[in-house]
C-alpha positions in Angstrom: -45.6 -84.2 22.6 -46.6 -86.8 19.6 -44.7 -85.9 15.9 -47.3 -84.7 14.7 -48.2 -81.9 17.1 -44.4 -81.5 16.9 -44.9 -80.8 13.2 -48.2 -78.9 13.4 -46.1 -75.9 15.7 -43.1 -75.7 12.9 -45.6 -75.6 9.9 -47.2 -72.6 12.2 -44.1 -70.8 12.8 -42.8 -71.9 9.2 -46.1 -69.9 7.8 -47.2 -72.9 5.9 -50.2 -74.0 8.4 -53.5 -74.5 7.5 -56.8 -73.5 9.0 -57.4 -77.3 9.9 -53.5 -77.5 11.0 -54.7 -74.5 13.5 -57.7 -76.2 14.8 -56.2 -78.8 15.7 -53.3 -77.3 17.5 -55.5 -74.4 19.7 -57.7 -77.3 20.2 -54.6 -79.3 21.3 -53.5 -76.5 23.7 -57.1 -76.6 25.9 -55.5 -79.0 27.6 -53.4 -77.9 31.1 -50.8 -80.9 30.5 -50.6 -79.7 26.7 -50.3 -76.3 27.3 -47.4 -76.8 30.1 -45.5 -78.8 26.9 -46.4 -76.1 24.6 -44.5 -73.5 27.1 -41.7 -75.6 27.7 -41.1 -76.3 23.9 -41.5 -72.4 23.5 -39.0 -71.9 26.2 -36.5 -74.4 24.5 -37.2 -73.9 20.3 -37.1 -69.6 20.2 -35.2 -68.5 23.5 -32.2 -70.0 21.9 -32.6 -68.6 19.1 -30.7 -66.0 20.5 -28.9 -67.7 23.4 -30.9 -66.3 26.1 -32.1 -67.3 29.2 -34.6 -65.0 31.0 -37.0 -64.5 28.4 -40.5 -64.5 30.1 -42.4 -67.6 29.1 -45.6 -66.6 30.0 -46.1 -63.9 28.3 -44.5 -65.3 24.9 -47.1 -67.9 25.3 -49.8 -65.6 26.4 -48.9 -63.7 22.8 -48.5 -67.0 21.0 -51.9 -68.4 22.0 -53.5 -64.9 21.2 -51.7 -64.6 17.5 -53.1 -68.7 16.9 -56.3 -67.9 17.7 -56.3 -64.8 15.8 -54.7 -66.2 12.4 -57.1 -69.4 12.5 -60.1 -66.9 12.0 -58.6 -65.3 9.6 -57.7 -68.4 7.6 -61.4 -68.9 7.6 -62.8 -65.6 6.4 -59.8 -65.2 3.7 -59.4 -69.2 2.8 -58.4 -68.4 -0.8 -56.2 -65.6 0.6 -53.5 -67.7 1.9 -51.0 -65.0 2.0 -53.1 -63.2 4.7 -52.1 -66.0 7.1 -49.1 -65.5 6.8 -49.0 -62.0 8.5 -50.0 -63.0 11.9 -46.8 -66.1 12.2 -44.7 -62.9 11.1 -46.2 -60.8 13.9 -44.8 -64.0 16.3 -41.5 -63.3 14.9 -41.6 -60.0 14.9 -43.2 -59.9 18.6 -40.0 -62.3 19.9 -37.7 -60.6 18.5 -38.5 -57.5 20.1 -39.0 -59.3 23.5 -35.9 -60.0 22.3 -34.3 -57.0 22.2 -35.7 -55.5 25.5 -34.1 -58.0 27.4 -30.8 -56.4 26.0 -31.4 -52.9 26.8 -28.7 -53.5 29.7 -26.0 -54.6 28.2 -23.0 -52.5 27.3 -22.6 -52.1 23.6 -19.0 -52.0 22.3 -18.5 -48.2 20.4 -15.3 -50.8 18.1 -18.2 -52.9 16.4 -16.6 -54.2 13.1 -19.2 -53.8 10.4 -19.7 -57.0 7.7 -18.3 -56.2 4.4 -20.4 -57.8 1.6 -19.5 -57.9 -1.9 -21.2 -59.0 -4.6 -23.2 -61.4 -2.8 -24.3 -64.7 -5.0 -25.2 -66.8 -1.7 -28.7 -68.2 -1.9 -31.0 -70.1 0.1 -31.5 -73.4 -1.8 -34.8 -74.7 -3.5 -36.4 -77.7 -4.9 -34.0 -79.3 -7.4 -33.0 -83.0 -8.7 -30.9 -85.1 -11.6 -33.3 -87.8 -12.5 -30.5 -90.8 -13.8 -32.7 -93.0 -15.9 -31.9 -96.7 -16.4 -30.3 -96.4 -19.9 -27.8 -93.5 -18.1 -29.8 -90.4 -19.1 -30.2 -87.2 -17.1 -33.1 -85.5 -16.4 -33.1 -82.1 -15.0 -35.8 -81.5 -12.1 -36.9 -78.0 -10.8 -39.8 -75.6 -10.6 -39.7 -74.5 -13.7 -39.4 -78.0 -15.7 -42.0 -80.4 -14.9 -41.4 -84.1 -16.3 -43.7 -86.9 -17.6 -42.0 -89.8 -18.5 -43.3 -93.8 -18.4 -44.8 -94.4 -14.9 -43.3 -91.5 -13.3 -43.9 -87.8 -13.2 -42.6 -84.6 -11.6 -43.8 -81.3 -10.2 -41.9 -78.8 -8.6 -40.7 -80.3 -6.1 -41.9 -84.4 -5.8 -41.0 -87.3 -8.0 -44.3 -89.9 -8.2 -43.8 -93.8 -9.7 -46.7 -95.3 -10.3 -47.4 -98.6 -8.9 -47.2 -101.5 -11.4 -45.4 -103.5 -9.6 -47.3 -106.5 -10.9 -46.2 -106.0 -14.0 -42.4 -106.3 -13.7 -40.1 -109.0 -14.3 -36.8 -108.1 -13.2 -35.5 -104.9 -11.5 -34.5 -101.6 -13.1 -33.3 -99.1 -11.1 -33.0 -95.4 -11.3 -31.5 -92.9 -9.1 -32.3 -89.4 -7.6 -29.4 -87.0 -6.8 -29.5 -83.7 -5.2 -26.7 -81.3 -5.5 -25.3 -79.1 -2.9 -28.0 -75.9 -2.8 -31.4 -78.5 -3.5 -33.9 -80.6 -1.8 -36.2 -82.9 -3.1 -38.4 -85.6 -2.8 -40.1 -89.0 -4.5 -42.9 -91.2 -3.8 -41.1 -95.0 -5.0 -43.9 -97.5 -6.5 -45.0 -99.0 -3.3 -46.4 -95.8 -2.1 -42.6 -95.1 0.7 -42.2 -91.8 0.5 -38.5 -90.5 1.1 -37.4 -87.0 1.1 -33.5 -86.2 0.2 -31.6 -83.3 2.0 -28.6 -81.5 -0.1 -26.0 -83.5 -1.5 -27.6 -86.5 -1.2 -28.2 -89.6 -3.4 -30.7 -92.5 -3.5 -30.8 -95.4 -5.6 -34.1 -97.3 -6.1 -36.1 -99.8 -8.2 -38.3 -98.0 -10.9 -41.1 -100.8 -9.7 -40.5 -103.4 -6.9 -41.4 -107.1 -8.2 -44.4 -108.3 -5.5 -43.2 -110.3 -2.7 -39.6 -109.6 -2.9 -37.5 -107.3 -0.7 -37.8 -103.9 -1.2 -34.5 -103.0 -1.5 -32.5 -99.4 -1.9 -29.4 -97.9 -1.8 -28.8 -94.3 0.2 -25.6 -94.1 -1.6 -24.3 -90.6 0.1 -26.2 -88.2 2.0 -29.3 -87.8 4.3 -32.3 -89.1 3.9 -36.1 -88.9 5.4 -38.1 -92.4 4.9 -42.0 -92.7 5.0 -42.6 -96.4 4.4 -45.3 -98.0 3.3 -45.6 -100.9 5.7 -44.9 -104.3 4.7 -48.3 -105.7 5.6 -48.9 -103.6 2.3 -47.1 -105.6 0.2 -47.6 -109.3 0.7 -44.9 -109.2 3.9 -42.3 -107.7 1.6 -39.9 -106.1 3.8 -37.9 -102.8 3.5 -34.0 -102.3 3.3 -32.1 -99.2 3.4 -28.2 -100.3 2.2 -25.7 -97.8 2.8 -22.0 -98.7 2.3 -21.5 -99.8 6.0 -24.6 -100.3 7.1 -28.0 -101.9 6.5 -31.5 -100.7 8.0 -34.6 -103.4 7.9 -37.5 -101.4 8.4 -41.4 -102.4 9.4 -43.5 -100.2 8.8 -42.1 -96.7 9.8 -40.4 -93.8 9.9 -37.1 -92.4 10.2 -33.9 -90.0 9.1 -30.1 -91.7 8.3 -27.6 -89.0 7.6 -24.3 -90.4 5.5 -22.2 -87.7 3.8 -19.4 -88.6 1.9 -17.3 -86.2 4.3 -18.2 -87.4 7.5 -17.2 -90.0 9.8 -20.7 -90.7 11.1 -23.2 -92.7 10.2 -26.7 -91.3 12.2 -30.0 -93.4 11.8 -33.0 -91.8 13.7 -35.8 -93.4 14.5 -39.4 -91.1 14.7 -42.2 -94.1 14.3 -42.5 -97.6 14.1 -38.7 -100.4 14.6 -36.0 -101.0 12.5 -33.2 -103.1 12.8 -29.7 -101.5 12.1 -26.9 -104.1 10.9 -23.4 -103.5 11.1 -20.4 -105.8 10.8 -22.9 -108.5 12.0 -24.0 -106.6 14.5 -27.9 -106.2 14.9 -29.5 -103.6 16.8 -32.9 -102.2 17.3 -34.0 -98.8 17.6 -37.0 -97.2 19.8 -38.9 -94.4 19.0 -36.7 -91.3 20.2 -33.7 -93.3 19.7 -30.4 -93.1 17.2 -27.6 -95.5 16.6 -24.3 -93.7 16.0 -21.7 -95.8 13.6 -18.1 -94.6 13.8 -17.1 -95.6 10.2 -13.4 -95.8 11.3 -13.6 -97.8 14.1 -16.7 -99.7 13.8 -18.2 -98.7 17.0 -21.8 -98.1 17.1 -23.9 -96.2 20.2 -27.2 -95.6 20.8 -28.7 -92.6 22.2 -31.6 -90.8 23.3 -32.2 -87.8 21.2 -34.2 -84.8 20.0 -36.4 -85.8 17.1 -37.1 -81.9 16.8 -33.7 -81.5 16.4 -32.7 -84.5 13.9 -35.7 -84.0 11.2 -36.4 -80.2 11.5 -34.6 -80.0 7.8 -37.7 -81.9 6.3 -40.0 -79.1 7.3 -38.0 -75.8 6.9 -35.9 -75.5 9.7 -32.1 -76.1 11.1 -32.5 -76.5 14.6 -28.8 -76.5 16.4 -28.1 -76.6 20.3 -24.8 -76.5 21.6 -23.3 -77.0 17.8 -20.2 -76.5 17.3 -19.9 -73.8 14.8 -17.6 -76.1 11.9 -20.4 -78.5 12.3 -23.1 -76.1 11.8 -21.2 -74.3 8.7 -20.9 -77.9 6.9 -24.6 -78.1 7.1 -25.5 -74.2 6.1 -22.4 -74.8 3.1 -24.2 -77.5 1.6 -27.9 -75.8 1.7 -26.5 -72.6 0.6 -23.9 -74.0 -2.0 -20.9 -71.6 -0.9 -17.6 -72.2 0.9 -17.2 -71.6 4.3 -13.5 -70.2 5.4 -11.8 -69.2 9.2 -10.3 -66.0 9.3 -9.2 -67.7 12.8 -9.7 -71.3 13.4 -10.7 -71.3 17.0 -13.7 -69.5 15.4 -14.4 -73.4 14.5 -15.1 -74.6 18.2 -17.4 -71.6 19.0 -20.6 -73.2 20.2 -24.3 -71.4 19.0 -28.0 -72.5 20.0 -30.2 -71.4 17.4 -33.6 -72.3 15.5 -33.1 -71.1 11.7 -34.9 -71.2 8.4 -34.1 -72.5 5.4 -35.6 -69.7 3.7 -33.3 -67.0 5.5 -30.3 -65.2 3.7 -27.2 -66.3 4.7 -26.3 -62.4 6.0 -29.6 -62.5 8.4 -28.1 -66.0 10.1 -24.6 -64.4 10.3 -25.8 -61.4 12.0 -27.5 -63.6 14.7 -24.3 -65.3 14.8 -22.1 -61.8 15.4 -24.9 -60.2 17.8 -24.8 -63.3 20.0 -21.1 -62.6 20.2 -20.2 -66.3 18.6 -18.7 -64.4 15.7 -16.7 -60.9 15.5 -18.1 -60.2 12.2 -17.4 -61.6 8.5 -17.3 -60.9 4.8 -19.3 -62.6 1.7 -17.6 -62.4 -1.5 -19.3 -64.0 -4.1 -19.8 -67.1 -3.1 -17.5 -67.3 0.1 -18.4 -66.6 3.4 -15.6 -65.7 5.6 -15.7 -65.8 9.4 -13.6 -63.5 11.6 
């Protein structure tokens, strides 16, 4: 399965598909090889969801196929109604989920269920939100409801756009782009690279690249999604990502590096295209599929096959987790939901969940999966604290 019929399935399932993004997927699914990868990827992205195992792939697909079909002729007799869409992706949902829930009909309920207690809940999903740091040290706030216009460079809601007058610099001024805890965002640098930023994350970048030289920036904390415009582009000018410890060269491509300050791990994922990873001398180059591992304290670095689905499902929507430790997951959902995360008991930490979530959910929805699965007895919010039992 290519990225981009990877992509085409979340948008689906993430409501934001178009009527083209439909044609092209039912028209992708014609095909008997396709259609076997369509069930298999069914069988993997919403059956653990829930942690289950004998939900019947045919007839999820059967429904899925059906609903596609369905929605893609309604997209074309209601094109400037793009909320009506959006019902049939819900009816998916709606549809697993009680597929769901049949398959459960057997199991033994407890009668000493320990209901959540929620009080005065100020957890929220995050949204589209920056600090623009201008070269002379000013801030400028970026969200929805504050679009900027400054020299070469505008905002909307949600994308920062530099114009490309590269020709006309002498030296290098740089700016930066940081994202707090609760935020995503994105900007589109001079030279047309495009690089979307996760929570908490940080990039420091030339306001215009000078032609010919490097095209150098600085991931100073965080995670990090980069769509680069190649180098043949730009006179042969190559493309560096410099991260504390490490250094990525990149032709042409693109990938995901995650960095947070409170981790131990540096991960650079590799979707299109090569790049060279340097550290402490070391050079190594990355395939398609591939992701190079650096242990900051020890210096090690390992390369592994990996889920792409998995790695860069944040871009479009989605946390996809399998076999996550539930401390690990909880650092991710903490920083996307800006709240602190606390252990009533701390083997609760180690708890492993497989689940497909989206970033538009409240937080109480994902916990309930959590407690139904049994990964959780049950928890409390209180204000902005999430406690696990």
């Amino acid at each position: 399965m290519t990225q981009k019929i990877d992509n085409l399935i979340v948008k689906y399932i993430t409501k934001s598909a178009t009527a083209e993004d439909l044609d092209l997927l039912s028209e992708w699914i014609k095909d008997p090889e396709n259609k076997k990868e369509f069930k298999d990827y069914v069988q993997t992205h919403y059956a653990i969801t829930y942690n289950l195992e004998n939900i019947d792939p045919e007839e999820t697909i059967a429904y899925l196929l059906k609903r596609i079909q369905k929605e893609k002729s309604i997209s074309y007799r209601l094109i400037n109604q793009p909320v009506v869409r959006y019902i049939a992706a819900a009816s998916v949902v709606l549809f697993i989920t009680m597929g769901i829930w049949f398959t459960r009909t057997n199991t033994v309920i407890s009668s000493d269920v320990i209901e959540p207690i929620i009080v005065n809940n100020q957890i929220e999903a995050g949204t589209n939100k920056a600090v623009l740091i201008l070269e002379d040290g000013s801030n400028i706030i970026l969200h929805k409801d504050r679009p900027y216009n400054g020299e070469h460079v505008s905002s909307n809601n949600e994308e920062l756009v530099y114009n490309n007058n590269a020709t006309n610099v002498a030296e290098v001024v740089y700016n930066v782009l940081s994202v707090p805890r609760g935020g995503q965002f994105s900007v589109k640098l001079s030279d047309g690279t495009k690089v979307w930023l996760n929570s908490e994350s940080r990039l420091k970048y030339p306001k215009s690249f000078i032609e010919g030289q490097d095209r150098d920036v600085e991931l100073v904390y965080g995670e990090a999604y980069f769509d680069v415009s190649p180098s043949t582009d730009h006179n042969g000018a190559t493309f560096k990502v410099h991260m504390q410890n490490q250094e990525v060269e990149v032709l042409g491509t693109e990938f995901n590096i995650k960095a947070y300050q409170d981790e131990t791990n540096i991960y650079t994922t590799l979707v299109e295209g090569k790049v060279a990873v340097t550290t402490n001398d070391k050079n190594e180059i990355l395939k398609p599929g591939e992701q190079s591992n650096l242990n900051i304290e020890t210096k090690v670095v390992q390369i592994n096959t990996i889920d792409i689905f998995r790695e860069i499902a944040w871009k479009d929507g989605v946390f996809s987790f399998k076999g996550k430790k539930l401390k690990d997951i909880m650092t991710v959902l903490s920083r996307w939901y800006d709240m602190e995360v606390v252990y009533e008991n701390k083997s609760l930490e180690n708890k492993r969940f497989n689940g497909t979530l989206y970033k538009n959910q409240k937080i109480y929805d994902i916990v309930n999966s959590m407690k139904e699965t049994n990964v959780i007895n049950t928890y409390e919010i209180r204000n902005n604290t999430l406690i696990i039992k």
